[in-house]
VOGU-3710 file (C-alpha; in Angstrom, 3 decimals, decimal comma):
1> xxxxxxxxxx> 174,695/145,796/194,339  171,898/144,680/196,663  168,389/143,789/195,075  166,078/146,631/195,559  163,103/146,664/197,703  159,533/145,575/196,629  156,697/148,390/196,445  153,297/147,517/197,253  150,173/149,551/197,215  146,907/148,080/198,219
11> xxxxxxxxxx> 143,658/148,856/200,393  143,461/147,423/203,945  141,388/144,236/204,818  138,048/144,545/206,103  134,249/143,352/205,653  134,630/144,854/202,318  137,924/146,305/201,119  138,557/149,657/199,704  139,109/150,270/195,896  142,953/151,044/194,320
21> xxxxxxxxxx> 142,713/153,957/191,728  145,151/154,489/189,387  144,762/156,910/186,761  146,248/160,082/185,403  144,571/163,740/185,275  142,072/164,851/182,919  143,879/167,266/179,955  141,549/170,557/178,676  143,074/170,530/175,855  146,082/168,427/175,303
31> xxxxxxxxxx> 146,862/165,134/175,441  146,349/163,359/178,444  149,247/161,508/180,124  149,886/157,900/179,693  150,239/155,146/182,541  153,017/152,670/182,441  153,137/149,250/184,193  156,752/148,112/183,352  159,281/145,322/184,833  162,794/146,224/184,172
41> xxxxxxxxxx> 165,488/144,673/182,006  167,108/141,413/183,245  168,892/138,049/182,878  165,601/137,149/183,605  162,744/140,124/182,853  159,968/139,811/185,637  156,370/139,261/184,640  153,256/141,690/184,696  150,472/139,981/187,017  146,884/141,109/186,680
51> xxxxxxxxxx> 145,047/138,859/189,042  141,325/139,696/190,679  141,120/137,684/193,701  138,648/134,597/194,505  134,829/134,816/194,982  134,034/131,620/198,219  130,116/132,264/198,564  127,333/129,953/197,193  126,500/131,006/193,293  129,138/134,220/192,951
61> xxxxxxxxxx> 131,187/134,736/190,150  134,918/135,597/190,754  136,178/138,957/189,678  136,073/140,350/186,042  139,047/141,814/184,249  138,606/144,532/181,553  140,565/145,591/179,552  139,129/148,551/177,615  140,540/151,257/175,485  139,715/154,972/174,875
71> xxxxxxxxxx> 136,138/156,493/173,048  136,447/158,998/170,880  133,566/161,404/170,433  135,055/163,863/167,875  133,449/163,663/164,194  136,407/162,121/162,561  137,475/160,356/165,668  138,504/157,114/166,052  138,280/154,657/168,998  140,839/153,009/170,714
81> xxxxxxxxxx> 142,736/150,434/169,792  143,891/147,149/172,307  146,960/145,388/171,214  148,175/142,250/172,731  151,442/141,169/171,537  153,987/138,872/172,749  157,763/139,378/173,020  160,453/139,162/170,165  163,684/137,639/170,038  166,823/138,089/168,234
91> xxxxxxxxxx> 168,234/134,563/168,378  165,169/131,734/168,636  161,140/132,099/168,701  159,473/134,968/169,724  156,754/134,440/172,698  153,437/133,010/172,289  150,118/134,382/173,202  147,661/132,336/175,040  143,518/133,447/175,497  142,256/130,343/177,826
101> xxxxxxxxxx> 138,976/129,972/180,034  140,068/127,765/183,061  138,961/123,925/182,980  136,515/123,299/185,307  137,228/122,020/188,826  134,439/119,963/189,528  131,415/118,781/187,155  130,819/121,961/185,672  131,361/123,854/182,424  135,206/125,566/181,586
111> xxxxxxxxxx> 133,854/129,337/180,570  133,110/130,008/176,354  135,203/132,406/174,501  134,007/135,055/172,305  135,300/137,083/169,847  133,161/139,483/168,226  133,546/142,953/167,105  130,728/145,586/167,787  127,275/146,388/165,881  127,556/149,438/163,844
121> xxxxxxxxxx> 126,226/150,229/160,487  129,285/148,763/158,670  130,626/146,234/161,437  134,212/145,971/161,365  135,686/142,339/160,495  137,616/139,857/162,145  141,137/138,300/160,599  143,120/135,139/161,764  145,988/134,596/159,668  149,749/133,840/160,103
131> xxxxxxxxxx> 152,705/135,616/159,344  154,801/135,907/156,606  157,893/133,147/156,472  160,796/134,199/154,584  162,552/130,607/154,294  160,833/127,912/155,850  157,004/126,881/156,026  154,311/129,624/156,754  152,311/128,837/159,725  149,258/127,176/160,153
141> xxxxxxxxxx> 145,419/127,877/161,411  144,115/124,915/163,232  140,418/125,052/164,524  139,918/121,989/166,582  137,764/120,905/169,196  137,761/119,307/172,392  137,752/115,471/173,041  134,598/113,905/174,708  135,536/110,441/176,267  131,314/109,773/176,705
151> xxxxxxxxxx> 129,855/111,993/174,629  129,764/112,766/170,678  132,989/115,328/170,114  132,076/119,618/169,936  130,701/120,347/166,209  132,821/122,854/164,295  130,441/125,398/162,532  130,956/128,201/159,759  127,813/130,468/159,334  128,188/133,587/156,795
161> xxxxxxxxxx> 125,575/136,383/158,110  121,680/136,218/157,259  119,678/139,584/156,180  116,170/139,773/155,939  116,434/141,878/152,563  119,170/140,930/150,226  121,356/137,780/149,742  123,132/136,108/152,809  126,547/136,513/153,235  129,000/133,607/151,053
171> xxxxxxxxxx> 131,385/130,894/152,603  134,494/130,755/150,346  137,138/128,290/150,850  140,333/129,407/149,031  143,954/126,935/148,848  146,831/129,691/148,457  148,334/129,746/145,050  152,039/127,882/144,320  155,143/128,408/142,030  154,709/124,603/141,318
181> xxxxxxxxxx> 151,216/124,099/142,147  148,027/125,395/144,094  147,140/124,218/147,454  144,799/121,588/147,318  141,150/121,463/149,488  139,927/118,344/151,719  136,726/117,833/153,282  137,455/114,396/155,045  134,865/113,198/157,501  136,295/111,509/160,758
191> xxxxxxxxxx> 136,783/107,472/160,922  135,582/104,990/163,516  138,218/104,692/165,953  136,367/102,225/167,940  138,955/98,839/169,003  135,680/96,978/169,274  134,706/94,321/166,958  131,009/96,090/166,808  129,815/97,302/163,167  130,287/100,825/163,238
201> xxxxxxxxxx> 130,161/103,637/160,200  132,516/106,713/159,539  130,985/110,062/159,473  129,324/111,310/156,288  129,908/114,219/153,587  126,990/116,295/152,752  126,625/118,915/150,314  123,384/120,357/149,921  122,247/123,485/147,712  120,048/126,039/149,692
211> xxxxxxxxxx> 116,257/125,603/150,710  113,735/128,108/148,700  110,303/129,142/150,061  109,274/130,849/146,824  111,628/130,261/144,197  114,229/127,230/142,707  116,298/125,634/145,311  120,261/126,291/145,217  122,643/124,467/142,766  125,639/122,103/143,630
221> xxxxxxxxxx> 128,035/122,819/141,110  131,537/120,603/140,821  133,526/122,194/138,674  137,022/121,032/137,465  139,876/123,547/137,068  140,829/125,264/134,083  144,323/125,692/132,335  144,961/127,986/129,672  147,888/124,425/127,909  147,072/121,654/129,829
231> xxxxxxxxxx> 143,786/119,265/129,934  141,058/120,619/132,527  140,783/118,989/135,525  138,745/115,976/135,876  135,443/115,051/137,849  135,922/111,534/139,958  133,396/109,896/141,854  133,801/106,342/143,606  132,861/104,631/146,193  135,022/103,020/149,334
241> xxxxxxxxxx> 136,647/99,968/149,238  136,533/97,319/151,548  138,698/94,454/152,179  135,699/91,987/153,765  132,387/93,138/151,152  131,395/95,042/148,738  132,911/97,914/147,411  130,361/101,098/148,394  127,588/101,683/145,930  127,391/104,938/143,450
251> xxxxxxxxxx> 123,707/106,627/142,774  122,818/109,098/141,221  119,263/110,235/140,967  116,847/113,233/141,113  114,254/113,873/143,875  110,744/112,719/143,543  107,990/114,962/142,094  105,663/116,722/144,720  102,350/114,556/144,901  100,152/117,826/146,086
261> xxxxxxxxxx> 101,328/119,874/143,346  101,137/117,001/140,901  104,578/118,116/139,755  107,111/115,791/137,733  110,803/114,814/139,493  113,962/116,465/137,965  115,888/115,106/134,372  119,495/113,726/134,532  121,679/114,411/131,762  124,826/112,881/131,265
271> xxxxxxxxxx> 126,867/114,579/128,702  130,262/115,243/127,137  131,185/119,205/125,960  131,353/120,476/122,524  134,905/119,928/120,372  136,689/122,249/118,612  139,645/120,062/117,644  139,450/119,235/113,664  142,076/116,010/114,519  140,404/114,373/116,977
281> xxxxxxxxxx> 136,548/113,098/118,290  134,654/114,640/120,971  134,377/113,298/123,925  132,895/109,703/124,262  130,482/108,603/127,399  131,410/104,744/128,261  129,637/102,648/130,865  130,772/99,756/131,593  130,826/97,096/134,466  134,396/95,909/135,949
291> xxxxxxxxxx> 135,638/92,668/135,313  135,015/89,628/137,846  137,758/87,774/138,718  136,550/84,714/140,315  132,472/85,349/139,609  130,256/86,702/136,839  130,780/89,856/135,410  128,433/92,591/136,076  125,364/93,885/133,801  123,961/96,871/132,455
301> xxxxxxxxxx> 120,267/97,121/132,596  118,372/100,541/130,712  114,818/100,279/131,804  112,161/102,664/132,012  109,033/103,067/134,206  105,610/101,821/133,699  102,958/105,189/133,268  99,940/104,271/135,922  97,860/106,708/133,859  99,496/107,540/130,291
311> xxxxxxxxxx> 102,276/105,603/128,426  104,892/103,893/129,880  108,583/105,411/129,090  110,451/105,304/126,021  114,010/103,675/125,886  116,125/105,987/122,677  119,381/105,072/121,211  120,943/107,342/118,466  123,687/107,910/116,646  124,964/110,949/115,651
321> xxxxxxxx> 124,287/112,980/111,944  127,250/114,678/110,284  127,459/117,429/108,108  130,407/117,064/106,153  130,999/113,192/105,702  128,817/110,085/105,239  127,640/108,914/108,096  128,915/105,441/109,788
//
């Protein structure tokens, strides 16, 4: 059999062309009928191209697409839905989808991309997640941005919704669960990557509780895991290492006290929890300096601050009472 013919419907050329209307009748009552754009079966299926053409004059846009479904104006009515979905296959991967502004051809900007669903009393929500993997490894959701040879690389940014009358909206970051294990969280700032000999810093990690006009600012908490058998999880902080200096530095300290409303700066406690175990001691606090191989070892200094008005601070070390034995 010969290949059949190719069909083409367009509007003729001219100072301004003609529009191309497709569409099916409007229904009364019933349904209204459907319009298919199809290429047929093959060794090799054709492709489906929707292209606008080119805009050449000074500071014009090229041609829009759209790509809009149905409104629905009945009581119980529902809108439209728009589903783009790739191809399957029996035998190897199924067919990707791509959503891509074109890079820019000149010094320009490549076009943003947006993804937003509409405003509404009860806005609908937006999901990115993988799908299910029956044997091997689920996929994954990478969010990653471009690479700037000359200027700093594009910020990554996760903002929950404000409201001006209750509470904003929460961030939660949530490993999946495991047979073995959970899935663990990193928050890993980037390292220099510069080849030059030049002192240069890796990024920084900061957490920071919530600003408060009126009332107490927001709390960092760093919590441990619990386990109904096991021990909890533990709480470590430390400092880099370095091969030429000093290991990195660890401080801990509250914020100063406001000098216009005379106010005092926040306590630090250091404590271990209450024990319940009749066999063994509650939990100890040790500080201690690390050992110096080749130099002196370091100290431990407890000081407190001079008063500039009242008395100076007071330095207390006690032992505990007991209730049921003499005390050591």
């Amino acid at each position: 059999q010969e290949v059949s013919g190719e069909i083409s419907i367009s509007s003729t050329d001219g100072i301004g062309t003609g529009d191309v209307s497709i569409s099916s009748g409007m229904a009364s009552d019933q349904k209204s009928g459907t319009i298919y754009l199809a290429s047929g079966s093959a060794s090799q299926a054709g492709s489906i191209n929707l292209n606008v053409g080119s805009s050449h004059s000074h500071a014009t846009a090229g041609g829009d697409v759209f790509l809009r479904s149905g409104s629905a104006y009945g009581s119980e009515s529902v809108g439209g839905t728009i589903f783009l979905q790739s191809g399957k296959s029996e035998s190897s991967a199924s067919g990707g989808v791509v959503i891509d502004s074109h890079e820019a051809l000149s010094s320009g900007q490549s076009g943003d991309i947006s993804i937003s669903t509409g405003d509404a009393k009860h806005s609908g929500s937006i999901h990115l997640h993988t799908g299910l993997s029956s044997e091997e490894k689920a996929g994954s959701i990478v969010l990653n941005t471009g690479l700037s040879e000359t200027s700093p690389g594009g910020a990554v940014s996760l903002l929950s919704g404000s409201t001006s009358s209750d509470r904003g909206g929460d961030i939660n970051l949530l490993s999946g669960h495991g047979a073995s294990r959970g899935g663990s969280i990193k928050l890993i700032a980037g390292s220099d990557s510069s080849a030059s000999d030049d002192v240069k810093t890796g990024g920084d990690v900061s957490v920071t509780g919530g600003n408060s006009k009126n009332g107490d600012g927001g709390f960092v908490h760093i919590i441990g895991g619990s386990t109904e058998s096991g021990n909890g999880g533990n709480i470590a902080f430390s400092s880099g290492h370095s091969k030429s200096f000093s290991s990195g530095s660890v401080q801990i300290s509250s914020a100063d006290g406001s000098v216009d409303g005379s106010s005092s700066s926040g306590s630090i406690f250091i404590s271990t929890g209450k024990s319940y175990d009749t066999t063994t001691k509650g939990g100890s606090v040790a500080i201690r300096t690390g050992e110096s191989i080749n130099g002196q070892g370091g100290s431990i200094t407890l000081s407190v601050n001079d008063g500039a008005i009242l008395d100076g601070g007071t330095v207390k070390i006690e032992a505990g009472a007991t209730l049921g034995h003499a005390a050591k």
